[in-house]
N, C-alpha and C positions, 0 to 999 in steps of 0.2 A: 567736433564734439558730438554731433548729430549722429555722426557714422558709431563712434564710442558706444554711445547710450543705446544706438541700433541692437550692436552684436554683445553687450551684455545683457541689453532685454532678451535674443534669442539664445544667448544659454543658460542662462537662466530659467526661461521657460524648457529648452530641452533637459534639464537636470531634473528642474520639477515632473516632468514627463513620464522620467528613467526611474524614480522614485515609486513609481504607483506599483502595488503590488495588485496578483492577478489572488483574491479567494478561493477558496474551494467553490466553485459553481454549482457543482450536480452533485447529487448521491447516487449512488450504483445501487442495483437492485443487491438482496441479499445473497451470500456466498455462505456455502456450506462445505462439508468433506464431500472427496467424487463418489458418486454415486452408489457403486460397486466397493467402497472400501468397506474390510473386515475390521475390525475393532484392533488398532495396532498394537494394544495392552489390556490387559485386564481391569487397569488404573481408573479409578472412577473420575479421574477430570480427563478434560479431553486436550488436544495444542492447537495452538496458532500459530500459524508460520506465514512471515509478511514479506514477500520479495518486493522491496521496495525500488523506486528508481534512485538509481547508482548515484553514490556522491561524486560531487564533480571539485571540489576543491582538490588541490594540493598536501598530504600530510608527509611534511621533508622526515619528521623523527621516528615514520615507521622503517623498519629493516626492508621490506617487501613491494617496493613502487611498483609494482608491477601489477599486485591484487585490488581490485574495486572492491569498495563495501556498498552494502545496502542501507540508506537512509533511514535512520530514526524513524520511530514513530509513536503517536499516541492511544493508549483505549480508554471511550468511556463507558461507565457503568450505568446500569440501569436504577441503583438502589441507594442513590445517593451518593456511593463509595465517589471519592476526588479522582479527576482522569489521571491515567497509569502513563508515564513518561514510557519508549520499549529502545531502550539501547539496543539495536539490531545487528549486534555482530559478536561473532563468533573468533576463537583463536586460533582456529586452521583455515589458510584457502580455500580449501576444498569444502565444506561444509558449506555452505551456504549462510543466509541471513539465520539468526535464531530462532530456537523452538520454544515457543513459551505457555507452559502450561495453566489452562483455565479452568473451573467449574464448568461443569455445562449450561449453552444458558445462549443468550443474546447479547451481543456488544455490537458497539462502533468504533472503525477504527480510522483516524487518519492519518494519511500519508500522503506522500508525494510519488505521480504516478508519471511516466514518461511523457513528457509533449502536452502533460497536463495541468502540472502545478498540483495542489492543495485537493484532494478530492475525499468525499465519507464512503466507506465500505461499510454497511451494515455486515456480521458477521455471524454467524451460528454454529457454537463448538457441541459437538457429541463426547458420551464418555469414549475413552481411548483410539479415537481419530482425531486425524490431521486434519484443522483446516488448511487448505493453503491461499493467499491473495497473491496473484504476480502482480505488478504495477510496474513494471520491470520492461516490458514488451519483447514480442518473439517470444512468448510461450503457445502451445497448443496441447492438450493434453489429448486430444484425440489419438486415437492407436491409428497408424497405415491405413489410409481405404477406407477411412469410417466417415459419414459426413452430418452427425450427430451434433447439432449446433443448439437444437434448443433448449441441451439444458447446461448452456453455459452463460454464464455473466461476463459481459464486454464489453467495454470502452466504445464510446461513440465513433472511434473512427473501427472498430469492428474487431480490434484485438482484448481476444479470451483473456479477462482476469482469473476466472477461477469458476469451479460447480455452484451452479444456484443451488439454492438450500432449498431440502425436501419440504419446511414447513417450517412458518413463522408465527409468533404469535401474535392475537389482535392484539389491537392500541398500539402497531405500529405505525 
């Protein structure tokens, strides 16, 4: 009976262990469009675009098992507005996670970053550019032979999310 209560006391404890979820720890510095982009429209709001880390469940009742998608996400606003759920996915393969258009302005977004869990991307949209966040891992957006590292935003183990932003406003 001793031995009994033993090995349900340790799974028990191992279950409760397996339970604990990891938060968002850190916030990344702010991201902005790269540096050198031209205004990709005329459009007076600007997009965000979230390469999120890859979902890893099974979905049997898609046609296509073979395409990852990129992980939900959410943004908050600064003005009160309720945070914005971001359905991240698009209806062709090939396109990527979605593009969604914002005001220009300041947000936070969260997501789930690779090897990360739960982390805050401060974010800063321009009129008619792209932001982009990878979270995704294995981006670099440097050109060949460039070794222009500081004005990127990156993941503490040293992989590029995205362009830090040219300027943020106080009372961040």
């Amino acid at each position: 009976m001793k031995r009994f209560l033993f090995h349900v006391t340790l799974a028990t404890a191992a279950l409760a262990a397996g339970c604990v979820t990891r938060r968002s720890t850190f916030v990344l510095p702010p991201v902005g469009p790269a540096p050198a982009a031209a205004p990709a429209t005329a459009d007076h709001l600007g997009f965000l675009q979230v390469y999120a880390a890859f979902e890893v469940h099974a979905e049997f009742s898609r046609l296509d098992r073979t395409r990852r998608r990129h992980g939900d996400y959410r943004i908050e606003f600064d003005d009160g507005r309720p945070p914005m759920a971001i359905h991240n996915d698009t209806p062709s393969s090939g396109e990527g996670p979605a593009v969604y258009g914002l005001e220009p302005g300041t947000y936070r977004v969260f997501a789930r970053a690779n090897g990360y869990g739960l982390v805050t991307v401060p974010v800063e949209i321009e009129p008619g550019q792209v932001t982009e966040v990878h979270l995704e891992g294995g981006y670099d957006p440097r050109p060949p032979g460039t070794n222009d590292t500081a004005s990127l935003v990156r993941l503490p183990d040293g992989t590029p999310v995205g362009w830090a932003a040219p300027r943020m406003p106080t009372g961040r």
